[in-house]
KEKE-3310 file (N, C-alpha, C; in steps of 0.2 Angstrom, whole numbers, plus 5000, padded with zeros to 4 digits):
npx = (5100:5092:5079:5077:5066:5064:5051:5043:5050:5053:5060:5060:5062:5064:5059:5048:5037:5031:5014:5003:4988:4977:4961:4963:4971:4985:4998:5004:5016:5025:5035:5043:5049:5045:5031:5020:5010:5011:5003:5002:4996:4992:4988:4985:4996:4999:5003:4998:4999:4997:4995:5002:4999:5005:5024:5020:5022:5021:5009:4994:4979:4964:4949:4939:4940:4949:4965:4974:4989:5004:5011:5018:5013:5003:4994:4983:4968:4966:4958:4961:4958:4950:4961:4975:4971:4968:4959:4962:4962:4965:4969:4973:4985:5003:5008:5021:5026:5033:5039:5050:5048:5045:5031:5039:5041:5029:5015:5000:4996:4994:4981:4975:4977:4986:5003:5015:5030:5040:5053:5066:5068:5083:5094:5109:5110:5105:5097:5090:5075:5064:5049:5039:5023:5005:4988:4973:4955:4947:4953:4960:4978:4992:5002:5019:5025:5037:5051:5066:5073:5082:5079:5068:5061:5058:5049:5037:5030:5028:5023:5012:5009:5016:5028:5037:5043:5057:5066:5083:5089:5097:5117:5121:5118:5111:5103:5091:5078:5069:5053:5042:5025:5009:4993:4983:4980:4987:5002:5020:5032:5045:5060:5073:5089:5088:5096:5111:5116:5126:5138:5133:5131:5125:5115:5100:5084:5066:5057:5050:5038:5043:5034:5038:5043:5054:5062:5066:5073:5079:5097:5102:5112:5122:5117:5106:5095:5094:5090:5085:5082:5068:5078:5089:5098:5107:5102:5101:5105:5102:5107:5106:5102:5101:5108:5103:5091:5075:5062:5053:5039:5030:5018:5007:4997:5001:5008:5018:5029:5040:5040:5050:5056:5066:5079:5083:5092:5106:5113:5126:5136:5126:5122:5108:5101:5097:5084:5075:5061:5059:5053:5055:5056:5059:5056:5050:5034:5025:5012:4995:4994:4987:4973:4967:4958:4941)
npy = (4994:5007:5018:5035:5048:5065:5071:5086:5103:5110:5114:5111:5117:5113:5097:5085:5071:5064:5059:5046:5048:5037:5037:5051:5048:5054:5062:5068:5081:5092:5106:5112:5125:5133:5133:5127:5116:5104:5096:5082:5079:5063:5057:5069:5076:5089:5101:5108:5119:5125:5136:5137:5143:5142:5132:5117:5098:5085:5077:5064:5057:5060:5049:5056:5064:5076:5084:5078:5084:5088:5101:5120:5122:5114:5100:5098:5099:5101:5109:5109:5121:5131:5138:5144:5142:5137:5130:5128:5120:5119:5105:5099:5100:5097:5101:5102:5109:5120:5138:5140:5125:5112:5103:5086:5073:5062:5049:5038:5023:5006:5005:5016:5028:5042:5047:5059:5064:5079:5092:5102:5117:5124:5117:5116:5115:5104:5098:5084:5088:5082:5074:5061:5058:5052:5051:5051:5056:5050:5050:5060:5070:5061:5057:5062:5048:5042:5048:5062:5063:5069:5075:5068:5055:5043:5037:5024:5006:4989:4976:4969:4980:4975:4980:4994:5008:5020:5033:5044:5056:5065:5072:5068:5056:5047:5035:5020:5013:5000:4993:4985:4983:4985:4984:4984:4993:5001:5004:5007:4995:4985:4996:4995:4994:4994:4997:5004:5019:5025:5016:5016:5023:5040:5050:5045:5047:5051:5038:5022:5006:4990:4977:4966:4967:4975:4989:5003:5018:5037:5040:5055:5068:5059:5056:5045:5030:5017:5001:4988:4973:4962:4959:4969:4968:4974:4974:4981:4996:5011:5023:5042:5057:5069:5077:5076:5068:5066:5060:5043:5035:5025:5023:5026:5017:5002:5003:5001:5012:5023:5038:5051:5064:5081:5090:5108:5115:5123:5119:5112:5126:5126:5114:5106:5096:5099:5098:5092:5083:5066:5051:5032:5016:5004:4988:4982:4982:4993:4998:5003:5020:5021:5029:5043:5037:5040)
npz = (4813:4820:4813:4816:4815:4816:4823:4821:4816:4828:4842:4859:4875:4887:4884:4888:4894:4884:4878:4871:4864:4859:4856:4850:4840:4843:4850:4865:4871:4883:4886:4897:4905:4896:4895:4891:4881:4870:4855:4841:4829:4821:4808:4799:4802:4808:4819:4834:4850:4866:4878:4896:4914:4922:4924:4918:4920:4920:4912:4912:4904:4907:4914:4914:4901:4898:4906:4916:4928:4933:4943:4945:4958:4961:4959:4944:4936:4920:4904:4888:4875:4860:4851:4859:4874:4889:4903:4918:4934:4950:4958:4968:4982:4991:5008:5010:4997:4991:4988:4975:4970:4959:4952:4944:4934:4930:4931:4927:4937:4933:4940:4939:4948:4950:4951:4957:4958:4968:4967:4970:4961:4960:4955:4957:4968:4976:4985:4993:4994:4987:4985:4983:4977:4978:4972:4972:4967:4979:4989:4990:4992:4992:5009:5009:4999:4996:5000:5001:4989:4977:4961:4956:4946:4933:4931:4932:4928:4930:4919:4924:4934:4945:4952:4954:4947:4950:4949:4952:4946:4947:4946:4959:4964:4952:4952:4951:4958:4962:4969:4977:4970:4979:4973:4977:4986:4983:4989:4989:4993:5000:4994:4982:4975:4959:4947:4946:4939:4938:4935:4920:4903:4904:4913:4924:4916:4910:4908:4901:4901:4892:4881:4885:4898:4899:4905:4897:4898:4898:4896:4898:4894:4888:4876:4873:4874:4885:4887:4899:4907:4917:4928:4927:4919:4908:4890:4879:4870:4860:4851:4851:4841:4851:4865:4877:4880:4888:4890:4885:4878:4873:4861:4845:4831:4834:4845:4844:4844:4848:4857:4859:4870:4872:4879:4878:4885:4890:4878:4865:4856:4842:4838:4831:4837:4849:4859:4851:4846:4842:4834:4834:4830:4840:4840:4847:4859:4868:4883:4882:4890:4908:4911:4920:4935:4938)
capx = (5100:5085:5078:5074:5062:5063:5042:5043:5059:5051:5065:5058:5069:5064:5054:5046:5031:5027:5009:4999:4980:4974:4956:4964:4978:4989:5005:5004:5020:5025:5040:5041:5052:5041:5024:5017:5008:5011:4999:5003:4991:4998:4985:4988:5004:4997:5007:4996:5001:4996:5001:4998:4999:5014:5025:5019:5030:5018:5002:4991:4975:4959:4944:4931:4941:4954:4972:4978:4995:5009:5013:5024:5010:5000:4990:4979:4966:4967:4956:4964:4951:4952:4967:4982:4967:4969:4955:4966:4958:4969:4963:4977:4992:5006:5011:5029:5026:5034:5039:5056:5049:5037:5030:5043:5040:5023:5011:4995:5000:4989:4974:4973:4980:4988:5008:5021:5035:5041:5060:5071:5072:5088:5096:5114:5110:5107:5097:5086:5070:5059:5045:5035:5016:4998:4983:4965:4950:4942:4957:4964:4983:4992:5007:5023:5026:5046:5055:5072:5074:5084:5078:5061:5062:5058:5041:5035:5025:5031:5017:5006:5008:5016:5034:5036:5051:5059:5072:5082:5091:5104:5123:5124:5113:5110:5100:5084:5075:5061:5048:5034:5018:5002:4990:4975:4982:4995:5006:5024:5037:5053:5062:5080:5092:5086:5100:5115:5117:5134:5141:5133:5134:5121:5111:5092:5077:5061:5057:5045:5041:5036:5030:5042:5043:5058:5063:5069:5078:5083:5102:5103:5118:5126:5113:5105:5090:5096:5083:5085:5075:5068:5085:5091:5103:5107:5103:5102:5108:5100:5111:5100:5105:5100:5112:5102:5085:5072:5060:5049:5033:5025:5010:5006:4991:5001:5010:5026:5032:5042:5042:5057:5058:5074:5081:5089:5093:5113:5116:5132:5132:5125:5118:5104:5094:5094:5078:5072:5054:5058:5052:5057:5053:5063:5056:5045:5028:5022:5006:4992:4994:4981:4969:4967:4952:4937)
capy = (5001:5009:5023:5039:5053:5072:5077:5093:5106:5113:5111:5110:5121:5105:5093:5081:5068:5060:5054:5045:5046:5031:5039:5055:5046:5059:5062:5075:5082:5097:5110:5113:5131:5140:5133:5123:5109:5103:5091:5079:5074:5058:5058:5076:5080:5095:5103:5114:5119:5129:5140:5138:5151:5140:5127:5110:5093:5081:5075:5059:5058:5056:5043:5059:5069:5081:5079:5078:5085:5089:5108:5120:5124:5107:5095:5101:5097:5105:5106:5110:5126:5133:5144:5142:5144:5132:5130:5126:5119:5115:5099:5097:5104:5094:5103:5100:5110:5126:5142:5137:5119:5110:5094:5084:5064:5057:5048:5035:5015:5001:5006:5026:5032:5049:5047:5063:5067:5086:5093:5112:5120:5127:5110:5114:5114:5098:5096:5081:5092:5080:5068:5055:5058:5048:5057:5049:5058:5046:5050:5067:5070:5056:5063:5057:5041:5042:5057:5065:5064:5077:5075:5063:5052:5036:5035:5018:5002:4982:4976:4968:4982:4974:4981:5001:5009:5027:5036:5050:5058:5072:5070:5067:5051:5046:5029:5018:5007:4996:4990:4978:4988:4981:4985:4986:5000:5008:5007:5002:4994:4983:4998:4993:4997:4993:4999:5012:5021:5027:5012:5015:5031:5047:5050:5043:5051:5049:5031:5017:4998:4988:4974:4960:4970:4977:4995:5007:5023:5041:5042:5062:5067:5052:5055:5037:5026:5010:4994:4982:4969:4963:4957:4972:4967:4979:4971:4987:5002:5014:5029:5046:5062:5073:5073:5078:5065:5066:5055:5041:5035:5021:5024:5024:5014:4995:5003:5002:5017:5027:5047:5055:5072:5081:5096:5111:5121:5121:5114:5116:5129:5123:5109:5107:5093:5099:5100:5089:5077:5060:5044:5027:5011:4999:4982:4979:4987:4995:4997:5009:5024:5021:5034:5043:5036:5046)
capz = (4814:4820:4811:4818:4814:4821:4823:4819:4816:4834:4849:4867:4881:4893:4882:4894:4896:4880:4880:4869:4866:4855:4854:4846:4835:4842:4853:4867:4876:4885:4888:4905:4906:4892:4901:4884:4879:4860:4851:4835:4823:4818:4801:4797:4805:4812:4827:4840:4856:4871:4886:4904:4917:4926:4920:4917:4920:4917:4910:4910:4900:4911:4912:4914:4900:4898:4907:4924:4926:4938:4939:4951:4964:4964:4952:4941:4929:4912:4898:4880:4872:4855:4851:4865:4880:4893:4909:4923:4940:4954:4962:4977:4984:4995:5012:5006:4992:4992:4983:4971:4971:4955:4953:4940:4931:4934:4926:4932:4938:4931:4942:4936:4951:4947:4956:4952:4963:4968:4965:4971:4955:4961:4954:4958:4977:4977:4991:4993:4998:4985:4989:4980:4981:4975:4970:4970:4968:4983:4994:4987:4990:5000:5012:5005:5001:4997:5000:5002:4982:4974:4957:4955:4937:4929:4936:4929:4933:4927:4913:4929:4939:4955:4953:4952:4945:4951:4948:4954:4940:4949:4945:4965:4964:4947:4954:4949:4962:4961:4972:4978:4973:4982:4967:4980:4991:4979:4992:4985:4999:4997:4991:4982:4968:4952:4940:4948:4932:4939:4930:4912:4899:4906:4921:4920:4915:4912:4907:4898:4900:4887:4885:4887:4905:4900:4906:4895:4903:4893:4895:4899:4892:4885:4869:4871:4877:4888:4890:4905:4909:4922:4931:4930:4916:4901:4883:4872:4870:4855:4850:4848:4839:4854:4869:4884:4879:4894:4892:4880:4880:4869:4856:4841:4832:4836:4854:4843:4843:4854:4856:4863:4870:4874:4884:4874:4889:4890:4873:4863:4850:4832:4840:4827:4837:4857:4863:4847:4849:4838:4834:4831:4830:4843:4836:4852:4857:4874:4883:4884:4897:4911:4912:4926:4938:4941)
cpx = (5092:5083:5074:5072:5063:5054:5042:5051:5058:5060:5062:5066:5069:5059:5051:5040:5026:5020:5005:4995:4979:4968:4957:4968:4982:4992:5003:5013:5020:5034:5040:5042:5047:5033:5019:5016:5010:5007:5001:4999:4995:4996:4987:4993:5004:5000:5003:5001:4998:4999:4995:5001:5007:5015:5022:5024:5027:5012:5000:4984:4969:4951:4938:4932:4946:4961:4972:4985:4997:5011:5017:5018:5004:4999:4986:4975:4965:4963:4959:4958:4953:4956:4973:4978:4967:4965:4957:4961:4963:4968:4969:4985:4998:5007:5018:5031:5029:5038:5050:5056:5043:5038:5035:5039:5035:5018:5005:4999:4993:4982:4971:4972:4986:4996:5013:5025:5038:5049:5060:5073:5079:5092:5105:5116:5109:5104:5090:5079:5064:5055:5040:5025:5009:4992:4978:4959:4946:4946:4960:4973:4986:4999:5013:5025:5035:5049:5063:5076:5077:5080:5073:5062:5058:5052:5038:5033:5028:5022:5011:5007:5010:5023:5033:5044:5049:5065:5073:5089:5098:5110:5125:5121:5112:5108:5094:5083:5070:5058:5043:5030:5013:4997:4982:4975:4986:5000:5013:5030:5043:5059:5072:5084:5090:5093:5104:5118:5123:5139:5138:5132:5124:5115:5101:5086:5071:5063:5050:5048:5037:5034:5032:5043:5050:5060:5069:5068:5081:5091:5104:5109:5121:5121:5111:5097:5093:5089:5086:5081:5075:5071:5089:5098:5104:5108:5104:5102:5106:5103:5107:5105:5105:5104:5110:5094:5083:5066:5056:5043:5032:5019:5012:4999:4993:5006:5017:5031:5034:5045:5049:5056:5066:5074:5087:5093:5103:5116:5121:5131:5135:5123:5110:5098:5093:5089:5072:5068:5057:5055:5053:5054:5059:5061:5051:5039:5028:5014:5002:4993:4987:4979:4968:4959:4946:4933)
cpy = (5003:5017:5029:5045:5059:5071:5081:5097:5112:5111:5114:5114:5114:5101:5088:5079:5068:5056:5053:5045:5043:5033:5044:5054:5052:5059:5069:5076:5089:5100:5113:5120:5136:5136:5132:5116:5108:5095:5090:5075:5070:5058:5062:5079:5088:5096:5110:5113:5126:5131:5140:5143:5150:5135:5121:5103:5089:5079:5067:5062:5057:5053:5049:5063:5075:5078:5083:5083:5089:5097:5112:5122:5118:5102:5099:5098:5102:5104:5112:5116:5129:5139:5141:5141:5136:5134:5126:5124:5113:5110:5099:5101:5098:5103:5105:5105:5116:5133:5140:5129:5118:5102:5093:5079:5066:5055:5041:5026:5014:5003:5013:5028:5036:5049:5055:5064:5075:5086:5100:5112:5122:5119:5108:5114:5109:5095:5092:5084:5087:5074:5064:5056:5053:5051:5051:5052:5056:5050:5059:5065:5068:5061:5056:5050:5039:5048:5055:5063:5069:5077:5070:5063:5045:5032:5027:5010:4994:4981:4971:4972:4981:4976:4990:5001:5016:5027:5042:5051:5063:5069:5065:5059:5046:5033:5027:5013:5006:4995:4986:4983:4982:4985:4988:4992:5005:5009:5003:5001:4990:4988:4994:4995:4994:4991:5005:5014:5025:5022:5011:5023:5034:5044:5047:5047:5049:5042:5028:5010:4994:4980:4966:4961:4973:4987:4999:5016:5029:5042:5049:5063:5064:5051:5047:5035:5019:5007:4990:4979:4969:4962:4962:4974:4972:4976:4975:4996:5003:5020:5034:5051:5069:5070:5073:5073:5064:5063:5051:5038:5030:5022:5022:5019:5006:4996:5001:5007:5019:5035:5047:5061:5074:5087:5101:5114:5117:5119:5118:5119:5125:5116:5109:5102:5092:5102:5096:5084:5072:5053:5037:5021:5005:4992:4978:4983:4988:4994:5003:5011:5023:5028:5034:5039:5039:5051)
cpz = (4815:4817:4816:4815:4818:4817:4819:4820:4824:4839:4855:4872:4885:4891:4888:4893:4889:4881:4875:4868:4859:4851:4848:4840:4837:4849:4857:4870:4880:4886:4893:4906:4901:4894:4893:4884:4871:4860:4845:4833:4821:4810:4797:4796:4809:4819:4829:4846:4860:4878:4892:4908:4922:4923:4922:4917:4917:4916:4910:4907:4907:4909:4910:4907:4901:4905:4914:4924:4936:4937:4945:4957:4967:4955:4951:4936:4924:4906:4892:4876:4866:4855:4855:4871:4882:4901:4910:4930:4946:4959:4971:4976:4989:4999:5011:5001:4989:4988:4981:4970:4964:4957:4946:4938:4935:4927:4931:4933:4934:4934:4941:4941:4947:4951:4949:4959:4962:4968:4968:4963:4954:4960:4956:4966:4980:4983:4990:4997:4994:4989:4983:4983:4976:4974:4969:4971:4975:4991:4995:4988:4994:5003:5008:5006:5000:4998:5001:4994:4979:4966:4955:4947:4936:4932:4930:4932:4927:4924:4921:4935:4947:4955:4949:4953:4946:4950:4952:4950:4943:4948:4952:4965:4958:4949:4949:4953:4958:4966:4974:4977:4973:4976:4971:4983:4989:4985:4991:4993:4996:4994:4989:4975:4963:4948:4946:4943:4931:4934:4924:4911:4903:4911:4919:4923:4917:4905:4905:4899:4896:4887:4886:4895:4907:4902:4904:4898:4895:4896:4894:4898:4891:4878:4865:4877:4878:4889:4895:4906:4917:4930:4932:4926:4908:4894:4878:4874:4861:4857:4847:4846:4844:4863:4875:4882:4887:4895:4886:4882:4872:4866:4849:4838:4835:4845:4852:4844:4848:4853:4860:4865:4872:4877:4878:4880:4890:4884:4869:4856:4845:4833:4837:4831:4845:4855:4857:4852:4840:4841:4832:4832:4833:4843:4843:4853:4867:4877:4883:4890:4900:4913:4919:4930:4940:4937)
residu = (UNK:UNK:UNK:UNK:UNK:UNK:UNK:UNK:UNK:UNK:UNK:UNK:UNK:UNK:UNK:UNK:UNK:UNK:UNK:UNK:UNK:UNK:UNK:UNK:UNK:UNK:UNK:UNK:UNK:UNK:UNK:UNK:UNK:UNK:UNK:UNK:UNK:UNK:UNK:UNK:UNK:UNK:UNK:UNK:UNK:UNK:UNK:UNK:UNK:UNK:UNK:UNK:UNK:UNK:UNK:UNK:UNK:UNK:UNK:UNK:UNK:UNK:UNK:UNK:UNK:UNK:UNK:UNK:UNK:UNK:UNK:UNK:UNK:UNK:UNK:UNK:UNK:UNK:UNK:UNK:UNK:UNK:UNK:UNK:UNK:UNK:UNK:UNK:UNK:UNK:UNK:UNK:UNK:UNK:UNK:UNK:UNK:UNK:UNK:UNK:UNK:UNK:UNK:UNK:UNK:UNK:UNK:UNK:UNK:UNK:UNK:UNK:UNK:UNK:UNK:UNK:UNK:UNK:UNK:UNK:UNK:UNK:UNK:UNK:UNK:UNK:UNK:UNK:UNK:UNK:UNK:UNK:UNK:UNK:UNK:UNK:UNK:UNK:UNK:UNK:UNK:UNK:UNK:UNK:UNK:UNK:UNK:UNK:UNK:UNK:UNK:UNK:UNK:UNK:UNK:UNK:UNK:UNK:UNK:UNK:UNK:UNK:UNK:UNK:UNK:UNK:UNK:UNK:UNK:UNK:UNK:UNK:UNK:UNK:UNK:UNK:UNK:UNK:UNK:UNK:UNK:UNK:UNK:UNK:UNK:UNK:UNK:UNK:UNK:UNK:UNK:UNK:UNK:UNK:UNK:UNK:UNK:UNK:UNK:UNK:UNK:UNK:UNK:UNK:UNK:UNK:UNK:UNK:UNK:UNK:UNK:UNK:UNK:UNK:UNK:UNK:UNK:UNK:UNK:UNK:UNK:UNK:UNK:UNK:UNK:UNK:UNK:UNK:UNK:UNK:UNK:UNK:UNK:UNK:UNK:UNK:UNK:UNK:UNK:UNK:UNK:UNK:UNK:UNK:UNK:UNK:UNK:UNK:UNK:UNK:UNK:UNK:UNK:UNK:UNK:UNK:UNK:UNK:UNK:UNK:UNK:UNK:UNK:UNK:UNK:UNK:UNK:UNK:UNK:UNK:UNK:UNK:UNK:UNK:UNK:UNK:UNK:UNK:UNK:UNK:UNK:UNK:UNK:UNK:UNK:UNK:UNK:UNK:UNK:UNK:UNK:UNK:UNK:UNK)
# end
């Protein structure tokens, strides 16, 4: 049995994008619908949190300083300021990008390239209007590199970086490919199915690989984290208390540890742990998130 922790007695409307900082001992994630970041002092315990001006999906940490993140009207960088006060600066926008659309999953591959894919919020229309994009300071904001996604997920990179995992999480799809990525050029090809997560319990999330190069998957409504290895084959299933879990992320001081966030939005009533942030200890270790580049 693996033991799990609730964080804090906080619940998240759309928790999302667990990330580590090593430097700070501390756990950031965010709440996408109420437009919040939340911080955990691991030492202290201490839970801050701040408000942006639009919602936020996801965050990576960056090399100069302060975080990168995916948000509904481009990328942005963000620096954290005393109280809730958050200094927003929008580095890029996609052409594609448009009003009822945000950025969703993302996070940096091995080389601290910045990758998030965009979504229709209107999620029961169902229409693959999404796209997959790259982000490098050197280059700014590449045009899409996969599209016609209804639901952009499972963004994730194999422990040498040459195989990248996607997801697309809607009931219509509920897929996971992988790919050849070229590590020089960031550009991923051989696209193919990974995992059809039609034949196992809950649609996939957001996702972590650790470091046997196994890929572990949230189980969105089926209240579970599945592991696959690199074949593709399903070894473990972990049972969670939260039924809608949306994504995890590796940290911790040894890279043991795994956050969870979860989703309360829809949850059935007296549902004491939608929208909960846990942590457990799944007997393997991940690796440091790569900093953005730049």
């Amino acid at each position: 049995m693996t033991k799990i922790e609730r964080v804090t007695d906080m619940a998240c409307t759309v928790g999302e994008s667990p990330l580590w900082c090593a430097q700070q001992s501390a756990w950031y994630w965010v709440d996408i619908t109420a437009k919040t970041i939340w911080r955990l002092d691991v030492a202290s315990g201490a839970v801050r949190y701040w408000r942006t001006t639009e919602m936020v999906a996801c965050l990576s940490l960056k090399q100069s300083g302060g975080l990168i993140a995916g948000m509904e009207t481009g990328i942005f960088h963000l620096e954290l300021g005393e109280g809730q006060t958050v200094v927003e600066k929008r580095l890029a926008k996609p052409d594609a990008l448009i009003a009822g659309m945000r950025f969703n999953d993302g996070r940096c591959d091995r080389q601290g390239r910045f990758w998030s894919g965009t979504m229709l919020m209107d999620n029961p229309a169902a229409r693959p209007q999404g796209h997959l994009y790259r982000y490098t300071l050197e280059e700014g904001i590449s045009q899409p590199v996969v599209s016609e996604l209804v639901v952009q997920n499972g963004l994730s990179w194999s422990p040498d970086g040459r195989t990248l995992y996607l997801s697309d999480s809607h009931v219509s799809r509920q897929l996971i490919w992988a790919f050849d990525y070229d590590t020089e050029t960031g550009m991923p090809s051989n696209q193919r199915v990974f995992v059809d997560m039609n034949a196992y319990p809950g649609r996939p999330d957001g996702a972590a690989v650790d470091s046997d190069g196994c890929y572990w998957i949230c189980g969105n409504d089926e209240a579970c984290l599945l592991r696959f290895t690199p074949a593709g084959k399903l070894d473990r299933k972990i049972d969670l208390p939260m039924a809608k879990p949306s994504m995890c992320a590796f940290g911790g001081a040894n890279l043991d540890t795994l956050l969870v966030t979860s989703i309360a939005a829809g949850k059935a009533e007296g549902d004491q742990w939608a929208g909960a942030v846990v942590m457990l200890r799944p007997g393997v270790t991940g690796f440091p998130e790569a900093r953005f580049r730049g």
